[in-house]
C-alpha positions as CSV (number, residue, x, y, z in Angstrom):
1,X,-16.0,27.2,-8.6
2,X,-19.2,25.9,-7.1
3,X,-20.6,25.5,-10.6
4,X,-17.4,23.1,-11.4
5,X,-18.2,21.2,-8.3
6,X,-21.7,20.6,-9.4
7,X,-20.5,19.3,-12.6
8,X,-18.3,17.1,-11.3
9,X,-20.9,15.9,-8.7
10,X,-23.4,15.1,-12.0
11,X,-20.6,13.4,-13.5
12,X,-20.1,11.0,-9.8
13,X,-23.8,10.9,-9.5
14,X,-24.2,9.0,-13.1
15,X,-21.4,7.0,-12.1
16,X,-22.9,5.9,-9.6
17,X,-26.1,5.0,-11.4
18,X,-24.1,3.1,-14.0
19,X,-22.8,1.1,-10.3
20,X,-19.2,2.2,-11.1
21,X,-16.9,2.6,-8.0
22,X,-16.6,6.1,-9.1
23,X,-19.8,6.8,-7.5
24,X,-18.8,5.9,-3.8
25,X,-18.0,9.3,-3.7
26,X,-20.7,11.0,-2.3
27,X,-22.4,14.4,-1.8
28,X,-19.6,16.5,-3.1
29,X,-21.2,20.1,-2.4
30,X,-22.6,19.5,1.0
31,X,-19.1,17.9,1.7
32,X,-17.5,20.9,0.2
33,X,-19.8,23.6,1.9
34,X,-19.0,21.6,5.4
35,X,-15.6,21.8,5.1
36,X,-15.4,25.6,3.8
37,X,-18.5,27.0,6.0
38,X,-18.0,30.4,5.4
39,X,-16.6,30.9,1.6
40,X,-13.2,31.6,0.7
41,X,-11.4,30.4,-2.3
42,X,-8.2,29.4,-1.1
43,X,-9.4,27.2,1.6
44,X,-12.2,25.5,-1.0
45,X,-9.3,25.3,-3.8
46,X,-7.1,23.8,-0.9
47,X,-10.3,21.4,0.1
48,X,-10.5,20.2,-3.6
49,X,-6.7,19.7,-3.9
50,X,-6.2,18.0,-0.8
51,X,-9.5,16.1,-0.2
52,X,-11.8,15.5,-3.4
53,X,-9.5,15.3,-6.2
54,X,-7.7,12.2,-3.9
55,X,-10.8,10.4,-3.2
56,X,-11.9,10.5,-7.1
57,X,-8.5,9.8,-8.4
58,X,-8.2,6.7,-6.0
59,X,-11.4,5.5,-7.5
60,X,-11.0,6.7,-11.2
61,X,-8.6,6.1,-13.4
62,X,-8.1,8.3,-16.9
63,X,-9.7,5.8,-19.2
64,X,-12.9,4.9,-17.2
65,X,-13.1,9.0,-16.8
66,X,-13.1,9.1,-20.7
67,X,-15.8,6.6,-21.2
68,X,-18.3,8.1,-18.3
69,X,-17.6,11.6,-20.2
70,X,-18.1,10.2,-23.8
71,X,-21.4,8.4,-22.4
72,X,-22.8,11.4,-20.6
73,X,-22.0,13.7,-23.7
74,X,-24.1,10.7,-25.5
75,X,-27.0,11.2,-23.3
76,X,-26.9,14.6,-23.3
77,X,-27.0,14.4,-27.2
78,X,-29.8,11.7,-27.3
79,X,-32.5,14.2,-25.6
């Protein structure tokens, strides 16, 4: 799950090098290991659900979600 978290955090952290609003959302694993201090996958599934998922849906709509992925795949690809 952590992994997925990290992912999603690269995906954020580009955002927010491209200076899309997406990006405002900050520091997902340390946010993530603050909330759920000692680990337990029902309370970091319920963290994700509750509290990340909201703040990146508020700022993220499907289609600008589509091109950050198709443009990250694209550097990805260049290299």
């Amino acid at each position: 799950m952590m992994l997925q978290l990290s992912f999603i955090e690269d995906i954020v952290q580009y955002a927010d090098e491209q200076k899309d609003e997406i990006g405002q959302v900050k520091d997902i694993t340390n946010q993530a290991a603050l909330a759920v201090p000692i680990f337990n996958i029902r309370k970091l599934s319920n963290w994700i659900k509750n509290e990340l998922f909201p703040a990146l849906e508020a700022r993220l709509d499907y289609k600008r979600y589509s091109e950050i992925s198709r443009d990250l795949h694209k550097d990805v690809d260049d290299k």
